[in-house]
Backbone as numpy.savetxt, mean C-alpha at the origin, in Angstrom:
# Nx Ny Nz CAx CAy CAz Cx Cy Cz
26.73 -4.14 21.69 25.65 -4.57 22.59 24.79 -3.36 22.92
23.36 -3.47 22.97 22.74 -2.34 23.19 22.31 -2.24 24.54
22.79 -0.93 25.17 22.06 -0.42 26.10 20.93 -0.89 27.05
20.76 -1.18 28.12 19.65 -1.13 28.81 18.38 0.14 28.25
19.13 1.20 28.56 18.21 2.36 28.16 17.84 2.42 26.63
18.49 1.97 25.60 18.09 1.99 24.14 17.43 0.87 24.00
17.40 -0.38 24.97 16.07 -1.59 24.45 14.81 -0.51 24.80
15.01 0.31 26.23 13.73 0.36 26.50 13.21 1.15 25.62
13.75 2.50 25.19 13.31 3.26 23.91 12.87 2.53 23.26
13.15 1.43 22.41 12.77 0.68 21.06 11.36 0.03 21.74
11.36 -0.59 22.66 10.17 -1.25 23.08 8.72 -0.78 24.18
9.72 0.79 24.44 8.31 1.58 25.69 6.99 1.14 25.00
6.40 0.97 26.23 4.42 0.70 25.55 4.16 1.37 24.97
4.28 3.10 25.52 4.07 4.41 25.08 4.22 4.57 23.65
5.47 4.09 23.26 5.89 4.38 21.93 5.08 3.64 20.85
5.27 2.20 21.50 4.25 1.42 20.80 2.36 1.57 20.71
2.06 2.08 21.52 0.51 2.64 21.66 0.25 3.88 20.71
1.78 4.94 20.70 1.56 6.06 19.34 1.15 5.93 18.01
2.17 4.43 18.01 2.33 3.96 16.75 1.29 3.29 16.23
0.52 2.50 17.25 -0.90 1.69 16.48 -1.91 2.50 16.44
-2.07 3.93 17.05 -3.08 5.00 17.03 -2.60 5.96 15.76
-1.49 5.99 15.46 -1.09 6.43 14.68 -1.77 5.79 13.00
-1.65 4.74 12.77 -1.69 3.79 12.02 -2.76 3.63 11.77
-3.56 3.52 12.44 -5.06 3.72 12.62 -5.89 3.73 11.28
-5.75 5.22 11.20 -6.16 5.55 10.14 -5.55 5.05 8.67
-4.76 4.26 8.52 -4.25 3.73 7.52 -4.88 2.02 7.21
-4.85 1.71 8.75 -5.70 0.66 8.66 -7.69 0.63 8.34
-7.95 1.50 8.59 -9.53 1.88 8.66 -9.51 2.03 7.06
-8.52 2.88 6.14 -8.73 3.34 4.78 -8.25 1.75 4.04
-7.68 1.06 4.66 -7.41 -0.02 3.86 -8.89 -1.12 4.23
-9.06 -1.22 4.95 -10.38 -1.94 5.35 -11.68 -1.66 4.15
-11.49 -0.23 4.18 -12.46 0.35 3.66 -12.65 -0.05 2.07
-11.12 -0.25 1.18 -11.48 -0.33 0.00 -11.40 -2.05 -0.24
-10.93 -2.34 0.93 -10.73 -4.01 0.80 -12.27 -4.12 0.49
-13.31 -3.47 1.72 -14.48 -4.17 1.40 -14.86 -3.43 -0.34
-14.51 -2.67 -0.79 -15.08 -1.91 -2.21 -14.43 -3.59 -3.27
-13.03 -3.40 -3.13 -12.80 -4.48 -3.86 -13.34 -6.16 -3.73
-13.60 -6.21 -2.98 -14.30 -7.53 -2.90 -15.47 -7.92 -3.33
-16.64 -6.80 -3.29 -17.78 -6.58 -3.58 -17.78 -6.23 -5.14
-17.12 -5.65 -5.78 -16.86 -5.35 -6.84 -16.67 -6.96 -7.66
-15.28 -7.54 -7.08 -15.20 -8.82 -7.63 -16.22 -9.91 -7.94
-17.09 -9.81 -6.56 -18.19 -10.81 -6.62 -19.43 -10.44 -7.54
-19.99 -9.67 -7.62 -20.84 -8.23 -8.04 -20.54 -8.41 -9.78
-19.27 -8.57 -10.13 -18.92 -8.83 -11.08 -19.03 -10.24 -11.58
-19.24 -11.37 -10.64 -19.55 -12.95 -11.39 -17.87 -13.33 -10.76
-17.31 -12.86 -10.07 -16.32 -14.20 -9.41 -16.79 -14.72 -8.54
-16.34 -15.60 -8.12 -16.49 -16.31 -6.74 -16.05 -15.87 -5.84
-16.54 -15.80 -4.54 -16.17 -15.33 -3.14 -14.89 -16.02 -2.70
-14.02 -16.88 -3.50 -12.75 -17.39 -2.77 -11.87 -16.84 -3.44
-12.36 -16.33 -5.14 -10.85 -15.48 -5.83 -10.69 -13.93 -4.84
-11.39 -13.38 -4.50 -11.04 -11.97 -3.97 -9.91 -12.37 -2.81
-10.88 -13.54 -1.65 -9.95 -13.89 -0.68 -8.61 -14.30 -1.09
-8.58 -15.03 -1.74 -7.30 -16.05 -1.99 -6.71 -14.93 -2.52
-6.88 -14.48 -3.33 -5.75 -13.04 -4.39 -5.50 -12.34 -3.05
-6.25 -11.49 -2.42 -5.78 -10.99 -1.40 -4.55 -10.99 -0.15
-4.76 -12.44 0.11 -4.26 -13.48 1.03 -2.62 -13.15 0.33
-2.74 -13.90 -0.86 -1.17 -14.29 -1.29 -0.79 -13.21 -2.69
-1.58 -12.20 -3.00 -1.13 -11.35 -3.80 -0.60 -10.33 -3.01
-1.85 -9.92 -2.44 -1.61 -8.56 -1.15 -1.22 -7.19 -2.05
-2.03 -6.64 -2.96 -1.43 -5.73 -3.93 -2.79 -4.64 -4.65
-3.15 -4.07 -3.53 -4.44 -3.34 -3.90 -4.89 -3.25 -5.19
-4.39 -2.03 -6.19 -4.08 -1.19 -7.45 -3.76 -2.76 -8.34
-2.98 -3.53 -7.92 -2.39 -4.56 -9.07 -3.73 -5.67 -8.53
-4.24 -5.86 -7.78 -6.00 -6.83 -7.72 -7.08 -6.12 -8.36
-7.35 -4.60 -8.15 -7.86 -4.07 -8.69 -8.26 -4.05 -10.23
-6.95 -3.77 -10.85 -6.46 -4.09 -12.48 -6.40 -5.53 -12.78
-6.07 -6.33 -12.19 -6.38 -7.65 -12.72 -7.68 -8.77 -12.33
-8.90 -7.68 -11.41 -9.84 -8.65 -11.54 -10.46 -7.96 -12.53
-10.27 -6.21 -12.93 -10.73 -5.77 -14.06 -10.59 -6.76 -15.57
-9.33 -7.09 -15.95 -9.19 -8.12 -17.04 -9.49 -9.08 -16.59
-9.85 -10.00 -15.54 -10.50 -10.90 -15.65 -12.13 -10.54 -16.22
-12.64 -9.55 -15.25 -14.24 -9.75 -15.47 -14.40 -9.37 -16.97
-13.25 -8.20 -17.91 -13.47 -8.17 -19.17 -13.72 -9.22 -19.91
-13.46 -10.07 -19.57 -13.04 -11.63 -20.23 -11.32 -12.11 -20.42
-10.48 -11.01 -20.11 -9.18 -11.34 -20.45 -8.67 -13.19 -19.57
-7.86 -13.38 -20.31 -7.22 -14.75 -19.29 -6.82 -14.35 -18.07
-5.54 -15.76 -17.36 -5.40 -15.47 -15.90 -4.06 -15.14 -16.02
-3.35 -14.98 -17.69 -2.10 -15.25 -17.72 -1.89 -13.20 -18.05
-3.19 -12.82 -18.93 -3.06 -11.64 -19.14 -3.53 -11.08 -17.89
-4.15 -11.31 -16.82 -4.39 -10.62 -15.39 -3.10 -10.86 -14.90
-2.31 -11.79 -14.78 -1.24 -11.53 -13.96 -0.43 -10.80 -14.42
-0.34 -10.51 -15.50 0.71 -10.03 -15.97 0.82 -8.30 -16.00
-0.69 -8.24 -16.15 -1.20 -6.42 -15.70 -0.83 -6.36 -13.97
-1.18 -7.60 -13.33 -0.59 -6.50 -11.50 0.51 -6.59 -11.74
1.48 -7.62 -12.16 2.65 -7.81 -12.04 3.30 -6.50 -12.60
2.87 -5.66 -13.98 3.47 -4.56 -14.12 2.95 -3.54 -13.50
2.00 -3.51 -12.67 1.92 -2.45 -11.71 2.50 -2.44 -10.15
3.02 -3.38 -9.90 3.36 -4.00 -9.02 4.68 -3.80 -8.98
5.70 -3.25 -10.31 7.21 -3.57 -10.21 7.37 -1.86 -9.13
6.63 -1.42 -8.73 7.34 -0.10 -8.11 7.38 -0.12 -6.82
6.78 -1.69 -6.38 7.34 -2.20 -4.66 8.49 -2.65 -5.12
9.33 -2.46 -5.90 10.87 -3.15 -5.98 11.76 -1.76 -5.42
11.79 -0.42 -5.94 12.15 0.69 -5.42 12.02 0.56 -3.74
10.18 0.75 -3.52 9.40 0.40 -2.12 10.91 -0.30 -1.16
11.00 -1.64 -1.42 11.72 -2.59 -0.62 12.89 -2.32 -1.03
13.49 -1.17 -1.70 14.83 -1.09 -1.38 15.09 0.07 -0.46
13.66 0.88 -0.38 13.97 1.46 0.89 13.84 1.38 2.07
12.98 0.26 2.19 13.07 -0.53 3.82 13.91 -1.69 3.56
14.92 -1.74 3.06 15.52 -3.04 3.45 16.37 -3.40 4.56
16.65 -2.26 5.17 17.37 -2.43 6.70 16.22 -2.04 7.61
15.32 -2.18 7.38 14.17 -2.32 8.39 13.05 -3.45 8.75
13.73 -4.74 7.71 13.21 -5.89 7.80 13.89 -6.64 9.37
15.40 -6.27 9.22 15.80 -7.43 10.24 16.35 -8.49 9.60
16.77 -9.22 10.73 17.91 -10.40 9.83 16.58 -11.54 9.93
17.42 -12.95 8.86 16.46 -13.74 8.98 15.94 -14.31 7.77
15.64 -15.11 7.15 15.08 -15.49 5.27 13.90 -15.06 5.62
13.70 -15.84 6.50 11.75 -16.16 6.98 11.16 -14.58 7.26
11.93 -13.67 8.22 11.46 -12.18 8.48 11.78 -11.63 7.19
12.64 -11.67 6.52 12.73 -10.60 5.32 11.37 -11.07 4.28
11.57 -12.46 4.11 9.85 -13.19 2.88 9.06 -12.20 3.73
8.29 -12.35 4.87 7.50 -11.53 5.34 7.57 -9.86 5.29
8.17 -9.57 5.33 8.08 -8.01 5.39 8.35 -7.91 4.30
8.79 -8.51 2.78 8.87 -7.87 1.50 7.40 -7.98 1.09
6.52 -8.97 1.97 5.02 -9.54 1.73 4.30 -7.75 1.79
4.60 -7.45 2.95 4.04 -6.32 3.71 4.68 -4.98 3.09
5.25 -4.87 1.96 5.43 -3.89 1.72 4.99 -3.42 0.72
3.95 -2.01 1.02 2.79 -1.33 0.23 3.49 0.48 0.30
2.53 0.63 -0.48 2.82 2.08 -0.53 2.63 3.08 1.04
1.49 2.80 1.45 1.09 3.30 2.81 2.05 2.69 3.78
2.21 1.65 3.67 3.19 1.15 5.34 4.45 1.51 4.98
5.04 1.67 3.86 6.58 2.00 3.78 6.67 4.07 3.84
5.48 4.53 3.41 5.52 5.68 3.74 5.30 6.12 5.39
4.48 5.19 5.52 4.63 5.21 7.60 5.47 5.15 7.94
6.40 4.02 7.75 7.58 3.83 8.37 8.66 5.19 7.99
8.71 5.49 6.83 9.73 6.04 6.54 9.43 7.40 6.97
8.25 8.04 7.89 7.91 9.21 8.14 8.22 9.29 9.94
9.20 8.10 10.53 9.04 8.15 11.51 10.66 8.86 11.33
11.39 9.58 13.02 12.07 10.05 13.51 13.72 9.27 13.20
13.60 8.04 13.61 14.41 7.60 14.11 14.81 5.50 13.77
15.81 5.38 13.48 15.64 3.85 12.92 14.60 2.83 13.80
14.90 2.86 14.87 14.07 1.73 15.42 12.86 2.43 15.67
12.33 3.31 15.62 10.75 3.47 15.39 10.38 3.08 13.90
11.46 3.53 13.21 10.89 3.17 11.55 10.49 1.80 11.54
11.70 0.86 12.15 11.24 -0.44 12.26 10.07 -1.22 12.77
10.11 -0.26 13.90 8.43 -0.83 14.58 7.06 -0.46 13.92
7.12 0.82 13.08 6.19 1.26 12.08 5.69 0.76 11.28
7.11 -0.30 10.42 7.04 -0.53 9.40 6.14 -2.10 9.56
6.66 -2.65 10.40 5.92 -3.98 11.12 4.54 -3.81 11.86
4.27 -2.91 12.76 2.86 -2.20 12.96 1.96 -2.16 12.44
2.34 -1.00 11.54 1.71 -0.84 10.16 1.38 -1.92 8.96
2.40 -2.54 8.52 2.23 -3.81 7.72 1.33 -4.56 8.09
1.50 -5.34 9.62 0.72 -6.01 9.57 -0.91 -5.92 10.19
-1.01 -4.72 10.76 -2.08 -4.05 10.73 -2.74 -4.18 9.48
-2.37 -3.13 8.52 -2.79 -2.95 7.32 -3.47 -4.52 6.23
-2.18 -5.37 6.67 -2.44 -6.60 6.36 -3.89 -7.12 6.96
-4.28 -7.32 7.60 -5.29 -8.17 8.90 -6.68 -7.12 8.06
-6.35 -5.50 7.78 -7.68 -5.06 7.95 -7.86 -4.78 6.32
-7.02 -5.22 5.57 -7.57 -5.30 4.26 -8.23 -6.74 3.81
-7.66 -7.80 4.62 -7.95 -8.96 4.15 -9.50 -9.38 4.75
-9.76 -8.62 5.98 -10.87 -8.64 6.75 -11.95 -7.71 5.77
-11.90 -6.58 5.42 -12.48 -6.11 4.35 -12.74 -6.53 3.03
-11.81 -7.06 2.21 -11.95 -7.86 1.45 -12.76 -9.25 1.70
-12.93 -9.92 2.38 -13.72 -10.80 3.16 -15.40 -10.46 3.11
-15.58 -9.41 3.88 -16.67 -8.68 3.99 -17.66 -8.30 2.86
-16.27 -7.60 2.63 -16.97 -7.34 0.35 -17.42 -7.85 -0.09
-16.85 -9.36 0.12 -17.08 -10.82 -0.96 -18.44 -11.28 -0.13
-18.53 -11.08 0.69 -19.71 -11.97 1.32 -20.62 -10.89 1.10
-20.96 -9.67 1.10 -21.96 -8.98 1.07 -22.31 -9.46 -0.42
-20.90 -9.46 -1.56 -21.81 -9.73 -2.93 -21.98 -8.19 -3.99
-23.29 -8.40 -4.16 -24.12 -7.13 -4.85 -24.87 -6.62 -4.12
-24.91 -6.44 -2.60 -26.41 -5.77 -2.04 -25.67 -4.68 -1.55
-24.35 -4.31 -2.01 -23.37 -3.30 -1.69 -23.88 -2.18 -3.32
-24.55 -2.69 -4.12 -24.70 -1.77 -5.41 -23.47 -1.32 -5.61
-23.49 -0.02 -6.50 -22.07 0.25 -7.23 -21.44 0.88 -5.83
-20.07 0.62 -5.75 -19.32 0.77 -4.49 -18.79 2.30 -5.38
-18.97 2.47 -6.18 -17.80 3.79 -6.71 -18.48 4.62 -6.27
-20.12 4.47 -6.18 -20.89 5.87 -6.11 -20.27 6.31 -4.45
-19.80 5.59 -3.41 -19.46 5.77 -2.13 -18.44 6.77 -2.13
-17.48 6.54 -3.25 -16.06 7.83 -3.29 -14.59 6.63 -2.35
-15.37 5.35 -2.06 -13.76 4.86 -1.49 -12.42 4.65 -1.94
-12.56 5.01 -3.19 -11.70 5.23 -3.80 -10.21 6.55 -3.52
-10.76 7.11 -2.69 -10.61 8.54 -1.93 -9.94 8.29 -0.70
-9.87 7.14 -0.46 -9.37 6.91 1.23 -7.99 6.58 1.56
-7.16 6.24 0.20 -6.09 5.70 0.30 -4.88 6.76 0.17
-5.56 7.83 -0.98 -4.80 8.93 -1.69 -4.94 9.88 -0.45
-5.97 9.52 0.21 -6.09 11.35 0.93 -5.24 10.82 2.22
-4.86 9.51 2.72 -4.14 9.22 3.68 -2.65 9.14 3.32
-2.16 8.74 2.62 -0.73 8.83 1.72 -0.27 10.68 2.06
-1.14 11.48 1.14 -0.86 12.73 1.30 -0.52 13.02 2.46
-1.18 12.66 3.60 -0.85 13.26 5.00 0.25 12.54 5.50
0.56 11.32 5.20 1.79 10.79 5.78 3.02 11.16 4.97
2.82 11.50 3.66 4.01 12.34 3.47 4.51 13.79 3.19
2.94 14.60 4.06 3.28 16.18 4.22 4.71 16.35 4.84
4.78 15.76 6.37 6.25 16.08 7.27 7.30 16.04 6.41
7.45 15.07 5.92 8.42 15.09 4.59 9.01 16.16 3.42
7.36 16.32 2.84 7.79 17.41 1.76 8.18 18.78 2.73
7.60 19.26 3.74 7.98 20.36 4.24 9.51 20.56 4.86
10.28 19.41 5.08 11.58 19.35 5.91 12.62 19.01 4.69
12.28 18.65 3.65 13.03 18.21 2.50 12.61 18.82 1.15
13.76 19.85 0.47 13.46 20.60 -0.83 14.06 19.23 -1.79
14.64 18.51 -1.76 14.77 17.96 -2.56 13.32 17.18 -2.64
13.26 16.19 -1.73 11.89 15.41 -1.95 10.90 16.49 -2.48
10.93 17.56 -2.53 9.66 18.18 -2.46 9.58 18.45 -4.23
10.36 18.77 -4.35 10.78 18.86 -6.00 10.32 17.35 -6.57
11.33 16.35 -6.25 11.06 15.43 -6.96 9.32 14.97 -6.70
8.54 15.21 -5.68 7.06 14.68 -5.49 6.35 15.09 -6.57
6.57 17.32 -6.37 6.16 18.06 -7.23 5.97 17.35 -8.89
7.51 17.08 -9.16 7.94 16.92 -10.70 6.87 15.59 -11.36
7.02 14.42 -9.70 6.13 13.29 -10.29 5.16 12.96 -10.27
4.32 14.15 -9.47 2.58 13.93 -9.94 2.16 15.01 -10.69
3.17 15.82 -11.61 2.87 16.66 -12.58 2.92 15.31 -14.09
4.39 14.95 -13.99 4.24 13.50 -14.96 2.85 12.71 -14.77
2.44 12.23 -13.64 1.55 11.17 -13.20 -0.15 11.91 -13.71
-0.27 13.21 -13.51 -0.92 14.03 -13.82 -1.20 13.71 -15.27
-0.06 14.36 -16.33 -0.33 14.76 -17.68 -0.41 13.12 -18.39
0.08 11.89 -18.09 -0.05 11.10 -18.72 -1.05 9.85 -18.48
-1.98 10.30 -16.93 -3.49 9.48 -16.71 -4.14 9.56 -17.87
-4.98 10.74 -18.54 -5.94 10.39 -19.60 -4.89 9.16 -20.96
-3.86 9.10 -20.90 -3.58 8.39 -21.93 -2.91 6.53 -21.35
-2.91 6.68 -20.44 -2.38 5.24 -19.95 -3.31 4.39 -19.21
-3.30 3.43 -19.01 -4.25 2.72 -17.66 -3.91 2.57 -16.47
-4.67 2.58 -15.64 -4.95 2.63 -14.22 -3.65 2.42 -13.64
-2.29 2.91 -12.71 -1.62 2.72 -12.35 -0.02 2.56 -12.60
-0.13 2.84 -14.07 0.77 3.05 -14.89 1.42 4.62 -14.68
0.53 5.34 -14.52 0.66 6.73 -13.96 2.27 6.88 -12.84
1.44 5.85 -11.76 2.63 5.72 -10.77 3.68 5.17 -11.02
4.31 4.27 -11.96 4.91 4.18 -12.60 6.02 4.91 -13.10
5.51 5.72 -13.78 6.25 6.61 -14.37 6.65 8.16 -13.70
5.65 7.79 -12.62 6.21 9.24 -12.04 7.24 8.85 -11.23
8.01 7.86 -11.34 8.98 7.88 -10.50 10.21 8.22 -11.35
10.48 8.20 -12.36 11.24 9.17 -13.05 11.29 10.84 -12.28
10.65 11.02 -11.90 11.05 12.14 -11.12 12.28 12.20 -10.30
12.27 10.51 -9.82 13.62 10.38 -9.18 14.70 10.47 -9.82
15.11 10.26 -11.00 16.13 10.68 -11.44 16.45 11.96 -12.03
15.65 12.53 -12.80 15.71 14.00 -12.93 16.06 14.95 -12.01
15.51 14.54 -10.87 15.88 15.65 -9.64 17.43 15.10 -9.01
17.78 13.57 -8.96 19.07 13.51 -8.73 20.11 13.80 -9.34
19.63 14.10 -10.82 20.93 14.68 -12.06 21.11 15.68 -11.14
């Protein structure tokens, strides 16, 4: 049975007010490319309900990205799914490292495996202590959730009077926020720091030859090399 004094830790306002100021900025950079991707989609000849709807029930930045690309090439819907879906298998690692931070429940775990991205599982996992990780990880998720889908939204309705969204650099908002949420990390941990090192040297040398996201992929082989 827990504590009087350990509910209140898990639930102080304080703690919880760090955490959504904290987050912040994770939510603002996801907003940001939601609206790039949406505008892109439409801009490109989809309809303003595929960005939403993919968004809604894909929820998978990098893997929407790559598969409205093969759509607008002309590819099918069977060869688009099948490109996020393989960029997509490295939230399976993702959710095995928050899996005691879902909580009990069918219905809470479907949801939080929904919510698990590269940015909110690196939030969470940059916090102190289990039950802040937990509140992070839910914070963050569904933060992140609300302000990509709201961006994406935005995108789609602006259209083309957004012109080329690349010339903006939003592309830049996701990578340069990741880095900072997992500086604390590399500096307190030589192992992590090795294996990061090892897998954006891989992720590095094999971009000019692979497509978009495949990179990340493979740099997770770093994880095992450094655990031999």
């Amino acid at each position: 049975m827990r504590s009087p004094n350990r509910t209140a830790r898990t639930t102080h306002p304080g703690r919880t007010a760090s955490l959504v100021r904290d987050s912040s900025l994770v939510w603002l950079a996801g907003g940001i490319v939601g609206v790039s991707f949406g505008a892109v989609s439409v801009a490109g000849g989809l309809p303003v309900w595929v960005p939403v709807v993919m968004s809604l029930v894909v929820y998978a930045g990098s893997a929407q990205f790559s598969a409205v690309g093969v759509l607008l090439a002309g590819g099918g819907p069977l060869a688009a799914a099948a490109t996020g879906l393989l960029l997509n298998t490295r939230t399976a690692a993702f959710g095995l490292a928050v899996a005691d931070l879902l909580g009990p429940g069918r219905a809470t775990r479907l949801l939080g495996a929904h919510l698990v991205t590269d940015e909110t599982v690196a939030f969470a996992l940059a916090q102190p202590d289990p039950a802040r990780r937990r509140a992070a990880f839910w914070i963050s998720g569904l933060g992140l959730f609300a302000a990509w889908n709201v961006g994406v939204a935005a995108g789609a309705l602006a259209g083309g009077t957004l012109g080329d969204t690349a010339r903006y650099g939003l592309d830049a908002a996701f990578p340069a926020v990741l880095v900072a949420l997992v500086l604390p990390a590399l500096r307190e941990d030589a192992g992590v720091r090795r294996a990061a090192l090892l897998g954006a040297a891989i992720a590095l040398a094999v971009t000019p030859a692979v497509p978009a996201g495949v990179p990340v992929l493979l740099s997770l082989c770093a994880l095992v090399v450094v655990r031999r």
